[in-house]
N, C-alpha and C positions, 0 to 999 in steps of 0.2 A: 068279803073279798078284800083282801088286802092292796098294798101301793103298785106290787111286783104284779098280781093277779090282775091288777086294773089297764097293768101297760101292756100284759101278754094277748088279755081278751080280745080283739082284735086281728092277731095276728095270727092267735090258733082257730079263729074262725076261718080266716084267708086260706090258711094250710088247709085245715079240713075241708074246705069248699074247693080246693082245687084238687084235691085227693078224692074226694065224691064225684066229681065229674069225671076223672079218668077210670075213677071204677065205674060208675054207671057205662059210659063207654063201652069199657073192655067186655062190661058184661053182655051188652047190645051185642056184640060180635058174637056173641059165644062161649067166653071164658067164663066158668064157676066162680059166682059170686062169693063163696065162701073162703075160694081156693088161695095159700098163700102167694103163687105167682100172678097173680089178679091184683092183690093189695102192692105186691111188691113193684112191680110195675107203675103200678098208680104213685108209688113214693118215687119212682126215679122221673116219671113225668112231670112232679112236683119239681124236681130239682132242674129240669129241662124248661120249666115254664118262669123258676125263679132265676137262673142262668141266663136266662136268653133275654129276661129285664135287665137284668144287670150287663149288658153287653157296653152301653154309654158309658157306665161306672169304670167298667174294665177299660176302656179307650179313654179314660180319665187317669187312669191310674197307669197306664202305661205311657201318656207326656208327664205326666210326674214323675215318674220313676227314672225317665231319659234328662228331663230337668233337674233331678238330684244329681244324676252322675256327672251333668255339663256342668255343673257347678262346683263340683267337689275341688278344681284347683282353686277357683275363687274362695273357698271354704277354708282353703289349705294355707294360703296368702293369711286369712282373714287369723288363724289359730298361731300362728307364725309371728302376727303382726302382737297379740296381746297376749303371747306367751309368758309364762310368769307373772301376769299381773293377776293379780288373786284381789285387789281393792272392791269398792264398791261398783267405783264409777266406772271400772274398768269393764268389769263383766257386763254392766250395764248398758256401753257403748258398745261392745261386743253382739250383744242378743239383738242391740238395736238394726248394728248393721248386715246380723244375719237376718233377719228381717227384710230388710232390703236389699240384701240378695236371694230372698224367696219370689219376692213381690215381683224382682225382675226378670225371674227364669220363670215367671209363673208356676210354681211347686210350691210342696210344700212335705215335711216329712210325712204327715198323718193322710196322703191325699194316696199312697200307696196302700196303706190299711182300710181304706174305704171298699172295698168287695166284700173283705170277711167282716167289719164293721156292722154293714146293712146285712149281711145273710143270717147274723146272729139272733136276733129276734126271730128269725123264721127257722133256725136251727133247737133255740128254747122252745119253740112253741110245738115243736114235731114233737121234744124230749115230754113235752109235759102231755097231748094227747097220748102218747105213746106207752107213757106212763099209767096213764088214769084208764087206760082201757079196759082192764080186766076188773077195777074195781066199778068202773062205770056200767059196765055188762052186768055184774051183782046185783047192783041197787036198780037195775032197771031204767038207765038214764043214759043219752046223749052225749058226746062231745061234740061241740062246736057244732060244725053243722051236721055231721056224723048223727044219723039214728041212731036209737037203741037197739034196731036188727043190725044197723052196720056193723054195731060198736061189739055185737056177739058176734056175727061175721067175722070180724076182725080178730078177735079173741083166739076163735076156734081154727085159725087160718095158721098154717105153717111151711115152712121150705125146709126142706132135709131132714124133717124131724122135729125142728127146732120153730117157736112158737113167733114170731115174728115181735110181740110185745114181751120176750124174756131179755133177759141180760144177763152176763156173767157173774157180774156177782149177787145177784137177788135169784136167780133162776129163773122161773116157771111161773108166774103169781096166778096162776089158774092151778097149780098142785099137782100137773100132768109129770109122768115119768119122762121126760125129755131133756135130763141134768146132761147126761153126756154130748146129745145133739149139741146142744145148747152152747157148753163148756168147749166144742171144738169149732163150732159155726163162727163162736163169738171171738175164739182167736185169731183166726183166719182172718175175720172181719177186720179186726183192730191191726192187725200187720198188714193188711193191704192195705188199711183208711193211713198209718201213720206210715210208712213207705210211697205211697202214692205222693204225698206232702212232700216228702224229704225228695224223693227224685224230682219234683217240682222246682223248689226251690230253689234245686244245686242245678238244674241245666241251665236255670238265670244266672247264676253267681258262673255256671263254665261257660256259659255258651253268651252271651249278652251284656257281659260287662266292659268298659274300655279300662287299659292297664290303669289311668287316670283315677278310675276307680274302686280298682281292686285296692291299690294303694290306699283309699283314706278312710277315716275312721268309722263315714258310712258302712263303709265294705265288713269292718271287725263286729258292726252291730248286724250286719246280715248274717254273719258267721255264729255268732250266737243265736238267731233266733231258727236260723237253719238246725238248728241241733234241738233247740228248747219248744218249739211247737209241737211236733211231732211228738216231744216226749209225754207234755203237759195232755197230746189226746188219747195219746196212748194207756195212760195212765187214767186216765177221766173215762177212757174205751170199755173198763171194766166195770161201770156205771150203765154204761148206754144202751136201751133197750134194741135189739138185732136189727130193729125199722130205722133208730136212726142210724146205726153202722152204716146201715145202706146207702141212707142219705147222704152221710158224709163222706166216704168211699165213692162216691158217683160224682158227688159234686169236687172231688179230688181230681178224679180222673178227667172229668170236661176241664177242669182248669189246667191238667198237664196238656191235654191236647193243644187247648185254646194258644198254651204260653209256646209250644212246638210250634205251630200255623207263624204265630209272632217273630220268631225266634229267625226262624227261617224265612219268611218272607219280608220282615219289616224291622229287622235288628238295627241293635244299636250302633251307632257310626261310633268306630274305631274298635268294636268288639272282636273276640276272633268271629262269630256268627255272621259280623260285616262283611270280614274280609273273604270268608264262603262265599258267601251270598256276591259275592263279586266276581270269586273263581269262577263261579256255575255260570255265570252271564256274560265274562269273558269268551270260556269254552264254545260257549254258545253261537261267538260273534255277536254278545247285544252291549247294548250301551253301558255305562255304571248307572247306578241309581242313587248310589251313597255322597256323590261329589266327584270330580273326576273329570278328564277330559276321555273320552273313548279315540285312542288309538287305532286306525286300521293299517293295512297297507298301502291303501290308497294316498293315508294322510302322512304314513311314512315316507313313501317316495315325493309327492309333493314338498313337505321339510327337506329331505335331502337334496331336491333340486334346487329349492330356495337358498339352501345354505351354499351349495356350487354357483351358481347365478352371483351369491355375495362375493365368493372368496375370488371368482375371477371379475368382477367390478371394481376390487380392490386392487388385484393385478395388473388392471389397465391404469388404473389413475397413474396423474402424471408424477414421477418421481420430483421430489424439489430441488432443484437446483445450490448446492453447497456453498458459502460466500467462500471466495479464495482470500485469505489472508493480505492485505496492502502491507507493499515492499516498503519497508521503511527506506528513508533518503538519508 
């Protein structure tokens, strides 16, 4: 067992152990143990059970993300201030006091990458049972916590034709006639997992950003990777055995949703999503919630009495009396 095999063991026992229990489950109720909507299911409850840990992570990663952006004019002061200096000491003093202006917004760049960070070990470990499945059925062996009835189960299990442990470009590794299923399951799959992403991404960058931060240089490295993730899986998609298309298509889509709920109910002050979020509760007659003083009627006619009540206080006070000029003698 190698260095990589020694970090994953673990993880593909977790996966597997949490894929065992929603199949034994689902088969309790009734569903065919063999059957690919049985397994499949069991993979999207895996991602239901590893989403819903990761919910603290996400509520981490969305004050970091709001502390990048409250920061980016301090950012902007800071690139402003050691422009042109290319020295040693210069850069030096730079990084230092980007630094502390992390420490003080409490962020950090890398604390927005922390959801897909932590999911990646559980995302290697699905590729790698997922993989080894048809060879493990072979030889008569187990994965993870996965029997070796599971593991032909699993084998023998499909949706639409298509073998749930094939992939685009290896095919079938059981030898079964199911290239075509296979071949269209598995595009479909890769353009919804890498579309799923990209609408993800861009409703944050349209909907949650303040102009403060479309403006800086943060903003041009989200514009890049908005384009370059989705590509990098898209591409890797044609790798991916159709169980984790799944995974990663499901666990897409709770993130779209997740970032929607956010979006709309907890957006960023001064984004246009704010300033929604403020129309709707105006409408409404309810208070702001972003900053603000709420305006009624009630509070309008009280100022307008207050300011009349002033301007005839003013009216009444006494005019001052002009000095008349002394007549010279």
């Amino acid at each position: 067992m190698d260095f990589f095999e020694t970090i994953m063991f673990p993880f593909k026992w977790l996966v597997s152990i949490i894929m065992v229990g929603f199949h034994e489950g689902l088969s309790f109720i009734g569903l065919p143990a063999a059957n690919g909507w049985t397994w499949t299911l069991s993979i999207i409850g895996l991602v239901l059970v590893i989403r819903a840990a990761l919910i603290p992570v996400f509520v981490k990663q969305i004050k970091a993300q709001r502390g990048m952006q409250l920061l980016q004019p301090d950012l902007k002061k800071l690139q402003t201030k050691y422009k042109g200096k290319t020295d040693q000491l210069s850069r030096q003093a730079m990084a230092q006091e980007q630094m502390a202006l992390y420490k003080k917004h409490g962020t950090n760049p890398f604390s927005a990458c922390l959801p897909m960070l932590i999911q990646m070990p559980f995302f290697f470990a699905l590729f790698q049972v997922l993989s080894g499945i048809s060879t493990n059925a072979k030889q008569g062996q187990g994965v993870g916590a996965m029997s070796h009835e599971q593991v032909v189960q699993f084998d023998s299990s499909s949706i639409f034709g298509a073998p749930l442990s094939a992939s685009l470009l290896h095919g079938d590794p059981s030898g079964g006639n199911s290239a075509v299923a296979v071949w269209v399951l598995s595009i479909i799959m890769i353009i919804a997992m890498t579309a799923s992403q990209f609408i993800t991404q861009k409703q944050i960058m349209a909907k949650n950003m303040s102009e403060e931060a479309m403006a800086s240089p943060f903003m041009r490295q989200q514009k890049m990777m908005l384009y370059i993730l989705p590509l990098v899986f898209g591409i890797g998609g044609i790798n991916f055995p159709i169980g984790v298309l799944i995974y990663w298509t499901t666990t897409n889509l709770w993130t779209m949703g997740q970032q929607f709920f956010v979006i709309r109910r907890m957006p960023t002050p001064g984004s246009p999503a704010a300033k929604a979020l403020e129309e709707r509760r105006a409408a409404k007659g309810l208070p702001p919630l972003l900053g603000g003083k709420k305006t009624t009627a009630a509070d309008a006619a009280a100022e307008a009495e207050a300011a009349a009540a002033a301007a005839a206080e003013i009216r009444a006070q006494r005019v001052q009396p002009q000095r008349k000029n002394r007549k010279k003698k």
